[in-house]
C-alpha positions, -999 to 999 in steps of 0.1 A, spaced: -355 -232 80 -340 -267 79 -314 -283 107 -298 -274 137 -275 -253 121 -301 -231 100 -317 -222 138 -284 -221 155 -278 -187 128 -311 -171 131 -311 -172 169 -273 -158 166 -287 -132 142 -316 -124 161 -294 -117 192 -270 -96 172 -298 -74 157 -319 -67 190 -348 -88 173 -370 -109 188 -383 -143 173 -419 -159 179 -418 -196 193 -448 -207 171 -426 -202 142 -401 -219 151 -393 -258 145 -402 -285 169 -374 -302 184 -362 -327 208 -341 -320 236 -309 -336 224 -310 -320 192 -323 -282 211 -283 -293 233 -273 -295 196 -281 -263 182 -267 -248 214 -237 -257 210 -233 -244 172 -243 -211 187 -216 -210 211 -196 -222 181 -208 -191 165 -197 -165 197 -166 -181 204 -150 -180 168 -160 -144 174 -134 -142 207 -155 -150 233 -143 -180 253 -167 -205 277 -157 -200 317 -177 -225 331 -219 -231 330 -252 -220 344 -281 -243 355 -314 -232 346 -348 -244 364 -339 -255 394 -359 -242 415 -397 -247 418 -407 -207 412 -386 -210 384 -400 -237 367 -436 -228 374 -430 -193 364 -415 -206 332 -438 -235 328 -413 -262 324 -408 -292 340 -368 -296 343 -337 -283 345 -317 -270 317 -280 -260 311 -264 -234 294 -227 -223 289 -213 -194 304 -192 -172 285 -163 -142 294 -187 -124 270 -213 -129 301 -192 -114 329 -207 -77 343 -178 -62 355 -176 -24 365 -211 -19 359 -208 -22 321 -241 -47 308 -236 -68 280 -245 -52 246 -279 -62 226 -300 -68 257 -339 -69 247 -362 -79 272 -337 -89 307 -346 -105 334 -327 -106 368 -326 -136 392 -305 -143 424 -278 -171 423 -251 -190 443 -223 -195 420 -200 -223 424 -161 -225 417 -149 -259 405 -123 -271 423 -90 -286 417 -106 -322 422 -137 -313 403 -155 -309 436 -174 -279 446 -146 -252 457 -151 -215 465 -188 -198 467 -200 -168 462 -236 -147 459 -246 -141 420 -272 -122 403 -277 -137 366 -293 -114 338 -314 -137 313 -323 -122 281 -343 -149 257 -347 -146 218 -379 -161 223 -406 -133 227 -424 -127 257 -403 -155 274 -427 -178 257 -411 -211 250 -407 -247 252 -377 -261 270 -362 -272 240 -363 -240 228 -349 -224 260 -319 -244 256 -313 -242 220 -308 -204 233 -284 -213 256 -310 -213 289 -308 -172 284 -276 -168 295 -267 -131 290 -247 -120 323 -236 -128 354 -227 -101 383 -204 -119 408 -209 -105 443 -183 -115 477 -173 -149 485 -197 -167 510 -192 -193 535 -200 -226 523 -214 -242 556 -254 -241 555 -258 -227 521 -292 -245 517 -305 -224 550 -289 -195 534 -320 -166 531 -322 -148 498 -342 -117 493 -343 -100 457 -354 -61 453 -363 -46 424 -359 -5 430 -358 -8 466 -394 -31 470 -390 -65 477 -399 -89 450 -392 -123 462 -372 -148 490 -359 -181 493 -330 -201 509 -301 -220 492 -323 -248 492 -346 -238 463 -320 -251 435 -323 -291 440 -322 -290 482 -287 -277 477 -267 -258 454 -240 -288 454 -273 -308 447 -275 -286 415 -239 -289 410 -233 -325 412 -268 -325 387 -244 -308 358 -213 -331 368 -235 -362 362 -254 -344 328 -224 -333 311 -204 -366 312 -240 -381 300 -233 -352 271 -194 -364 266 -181 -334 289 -171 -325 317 -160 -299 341 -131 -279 344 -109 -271 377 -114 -231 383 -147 -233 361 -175 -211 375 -213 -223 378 -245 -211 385 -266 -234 402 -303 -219 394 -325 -188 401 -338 -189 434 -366 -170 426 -389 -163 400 -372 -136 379 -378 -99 377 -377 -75 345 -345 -51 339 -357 -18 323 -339 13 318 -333 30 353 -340 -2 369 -320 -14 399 -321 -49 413 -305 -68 444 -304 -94 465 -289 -100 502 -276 -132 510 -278 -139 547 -279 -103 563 -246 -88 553 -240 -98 513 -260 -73 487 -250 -81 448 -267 -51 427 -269 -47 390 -285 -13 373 -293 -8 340 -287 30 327 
């Protein structure tokens, strides 16, 4: 394997074929060239229809990071390919992990706009979850889903309490204020690393702003959910 574009098609093809890669086989890379590869992957999905709605932030949170063992956040895009809509999971999932998320609507002046509760389903390439960073990102920070739940008020969200169950036992808590202090923290963190990156984002974009827990498996039968505040449950089973 030579060059970002050589990994960019064997981590496409090991998506497409349900196969998992090991990460000690795998090139060493930096982190601008790992943002490289990514983006000849989404290359890859979108020339095969699927079209990019916006991003997610990965590692923004402290149980995230430690649970990951890295040291800073990541991005990733988010695709229409992503969206969990009537139940119906993305195709190809291997090993998925759930996490609960605030997701962030860009607004018309590029501000943070409407707000509503998230659960994101990660599902790496990388076996085991055992990777470097640059790895993570060269696979698109594991974005495979996204399960949008009601709109939430936008006042407080960094008191905001978060509890995540995984077939009815509870699993983990936090507050808004895991991702960066804020979730407009996180956001404003992607504003100022895309335009670093020669992007930018996009009124009515969608982001999500980091796992505010550590994340839990998704197997067959499995059910998981998290309440935002006492009133806003986001579920996601997987037949």
């Amino acid at each position: 394997m030579s060059g970002p574009g050589a990994l960019a098609e064997l981590i496409d093809a090991a998506h497409g074929d349900g196969r998992l890669l090991d990460a000690g086989s795998a090139p060493a890379l930096d982190l601008d060239t790992a943002y490289v590869v990514q983006g000849l992957l989404t290359d890859r999905r979108t020339a095969r229809g699927a079209r990019r709605i916006g991003w997610k932030l990965g590692y923004t949170s402290a149980a995230m990071r430690a649970q990951m063992g890295v040291d800073r956040p990541n991005l990733g895009p988010l695709l229409d390919s992503h969206l969990v809509t009537e139940g119906r999971l993305p195709s190809g999932l291997v090993q998925p992990r759930v996490e609960p998320e605030i997701a962030v609507e860009v607004g018309p002046d590029g501000r943070p706009g409407r707000v509503r509760a998230a659960l994101e389903i990660v599902d790496s390439v990388w076996r085991g979850y055992r990777f470097t960073l640059e790895l993570n990102t060269a696979d698109g920070s594991s974005a495979a889903g996204v399960v949008l739940g009601p709109e939430l008020p936008v006042e407080a969200l960094d008191g905001l309490p978060v509890d995540l169950e995984r077939n009815g036992r509870p699993v983990g808590s936090s507050t808004g204020a895991a991702a960066m202090g804020h979730p407009f923290t996180a956001f404003a963190w992607l504003a100022d690393e895309l335009d670093r990156r020669g992007e930018r984002l996009r009124a009515g974009e969608l982001i999500l702003t980091g796992g505010l827990t550590a994340a839990v498996p998704l197997n067959p039968g499995d059910t998981v959910g998290a309440r935002f505040g006492t009133e806003c449950l986001v579920e996601v089973r997987r037949p």
